[in-house]
N, C-alpha and C positions, 0 to 999 in steps of 0.2 A: 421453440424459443431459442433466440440466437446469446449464446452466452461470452461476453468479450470482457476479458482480464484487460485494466489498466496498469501499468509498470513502470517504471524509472529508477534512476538509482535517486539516492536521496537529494532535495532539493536540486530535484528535476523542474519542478512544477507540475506532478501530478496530481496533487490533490486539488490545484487552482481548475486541471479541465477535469475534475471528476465535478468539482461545485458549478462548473458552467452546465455539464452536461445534465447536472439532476433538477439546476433552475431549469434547465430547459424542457424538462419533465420525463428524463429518462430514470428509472427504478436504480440505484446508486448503491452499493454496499461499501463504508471506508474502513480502512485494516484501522486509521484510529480508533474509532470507535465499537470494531470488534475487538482493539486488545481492552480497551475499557472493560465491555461487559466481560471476557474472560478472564478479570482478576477483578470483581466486582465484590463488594462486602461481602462476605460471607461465603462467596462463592468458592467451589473445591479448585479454580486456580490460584486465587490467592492463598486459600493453605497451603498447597504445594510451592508454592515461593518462597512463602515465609519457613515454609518447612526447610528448605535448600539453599536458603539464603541468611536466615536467621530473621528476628522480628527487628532490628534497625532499617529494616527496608519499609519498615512503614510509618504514616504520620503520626501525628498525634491521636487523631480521629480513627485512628485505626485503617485507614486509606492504603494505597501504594504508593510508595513515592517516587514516583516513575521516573523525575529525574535524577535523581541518586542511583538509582538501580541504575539505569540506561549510562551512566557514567564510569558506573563499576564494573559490569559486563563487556564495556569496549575498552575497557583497559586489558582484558583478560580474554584471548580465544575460548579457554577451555568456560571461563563462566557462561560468554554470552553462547556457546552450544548447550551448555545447561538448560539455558534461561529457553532457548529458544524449543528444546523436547519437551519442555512443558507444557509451553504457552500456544506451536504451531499447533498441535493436534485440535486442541481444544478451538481455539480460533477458525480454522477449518471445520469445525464441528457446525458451529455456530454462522459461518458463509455460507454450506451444505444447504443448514436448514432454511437461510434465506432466501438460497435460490429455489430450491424446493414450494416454498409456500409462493414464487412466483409465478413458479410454471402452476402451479395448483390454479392461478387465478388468471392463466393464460396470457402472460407477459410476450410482447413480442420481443423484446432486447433487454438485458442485463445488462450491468457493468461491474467489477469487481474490483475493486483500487487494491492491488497487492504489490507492494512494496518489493518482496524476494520472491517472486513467480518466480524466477530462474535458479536463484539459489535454493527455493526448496522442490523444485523439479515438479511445479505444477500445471505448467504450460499447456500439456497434454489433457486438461481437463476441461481450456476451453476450447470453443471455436476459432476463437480469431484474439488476436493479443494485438493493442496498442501499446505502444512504447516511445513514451516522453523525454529527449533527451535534452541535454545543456552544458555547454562550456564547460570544462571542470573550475576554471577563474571565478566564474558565472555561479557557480553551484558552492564555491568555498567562500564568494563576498554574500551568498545568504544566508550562509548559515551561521556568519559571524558578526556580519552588521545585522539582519534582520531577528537571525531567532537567537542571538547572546553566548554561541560557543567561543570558547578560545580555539586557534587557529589552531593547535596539536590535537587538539579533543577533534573538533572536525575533520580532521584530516584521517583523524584514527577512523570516523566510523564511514568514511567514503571509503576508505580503502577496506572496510569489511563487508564490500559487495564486489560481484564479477563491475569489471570495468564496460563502460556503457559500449565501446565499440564491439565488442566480443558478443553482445546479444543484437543487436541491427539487423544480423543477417537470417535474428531466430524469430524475431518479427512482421506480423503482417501489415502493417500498418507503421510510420516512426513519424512523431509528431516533433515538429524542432522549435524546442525554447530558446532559445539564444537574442529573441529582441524584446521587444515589451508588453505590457499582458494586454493590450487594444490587440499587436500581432498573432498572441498564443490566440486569444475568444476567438478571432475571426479563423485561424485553423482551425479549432477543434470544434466551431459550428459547423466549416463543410465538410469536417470529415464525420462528423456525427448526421448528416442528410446522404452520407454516402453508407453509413452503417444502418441505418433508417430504411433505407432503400433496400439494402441488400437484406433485411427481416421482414421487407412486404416479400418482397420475393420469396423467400425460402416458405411464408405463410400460404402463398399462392398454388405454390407445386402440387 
C-alpha cells in the first residue's frame, strides 16, 4: 500500500484536492476531522485541554470551542506548543490506526491531509508527500473574505508554519493553486492517475 501525505500551509487549498480526490474514490483521512474526534465529549483529549486550558474553552454543551481556543493559542507561541503536545500524539494515534485497518483491507493508496507534516517532522513516514502551494496574497484574501479572519489574526497563524518555499524542495510532488478550482480539479486529477499508476505498479512487483 502506497501511503502519500497531503500538505500545504494554510489556505493553500488542500483540503479542496483531498475532497476531489476521495470523490474520486481514493480512501482520504482529513487532520479536520481527526482533531474533532481527539477532543471529542468525553474523550481523554478534551480533559487534557480543559485540564491545560481551564473549562472557558468550552461551549455551553460542553463541546470545544475550537475557535476561541485556535484564536488564543496563536496569539501565544508557548500556548499553541501546549495545545499542540497534547493534541499531535493523540491525533497521530488515531491516523496510525486508520491506515492500519487500510492496509488490513488491502488498500492500494492512502492519503493523509496533514496540515504540519513538516513542522512536526513526519514526512519520513510516508512514501511520497504532495504539497499544495498558493500565493501568499492568495492565501491571506481566503482566509479573510472567505473564512472571516481579521487580517492580523491571519497573518499570525500563516506565519506559525515553515514558509511554503522552504518545503518545495522536500517534496515529491507540488501541486500549484494560484488560479481557479476548474484549474486546481483538473491538476489534482492527473496527478492522482499518475499516483494510481505508480500503486498498480508497486502492486505488481
Amino acid at each position: 500500500m502506497i501511503k502519500v501525505a497531503l500538505t500545504g500551509n494554510i489556505a493553500s487549498g488542500k483540503s479542496t484536492v483531498a475532497r476531489i480526490w476521495s470523490d474520486a474514490g481514493i480512501p482520504v483521512i482529513r487532520a479536520d476531522d481527526l482533531a474533532r474526534d481527539a477532543v471529542a465529549p468525553g474523550s481523554h483529549g478534551l480533559s487534557r485541554v480543559v485540564e491545560e486550558f481551564g473549562e472557558d474553552v468550552l461551549n455551553e454543551d460542553g463541546t470545544l470551542d475550537r475557535i476561541s481556543l485556535r484564536t488564543r493559542v496563536f496569539r501565544s507561541p508557548e500556548e499553541r506548543t501546549r495545545l499542540e503536545q497534547i493534541l499531535h500524539p493523540l491525533i497521530g494515534s488515531l491516523r496510525d490506526a486508520w491506515v492500519a485497518r487500510q492496509n488490513d483491507q488491502e488498500t492500494a493508496m492512502v492519503v493523509a491531509e496533514i496540515p504540519l507534516l513538516y513542522e512536526a517532522g513526519l514526512e519520513k513516514d510516508y512514501d511520497l508527500v504532495v504539497l499544495v502551494v498558493s500565493p501568499r496574497k492568495e492565501r491571506l484574501r481566503r482566509l479573510t473574505e472567505e473564512r472571516g479572519f481579521d487580517e492580523e489574526e491571519a497573518s499570525r497563524m500563516m506565519a506559525a508554519q515553515i514558509p511554503a518555499d522552504e518545503k518545495l524542495s522536500r517534496a515529491d510532488y507540488v501541486l500549484d493553486n494560484g488560479g481557479t478550482r476548474e484549474d486546481l480539479e483538473l491538476r489534482s486529477l492527473a496527478l492522482l492517475d499518475l499516483l494510481r499508476a505508480r500503486a498498480r505498479w508497486g502492486a505488481d512487483r
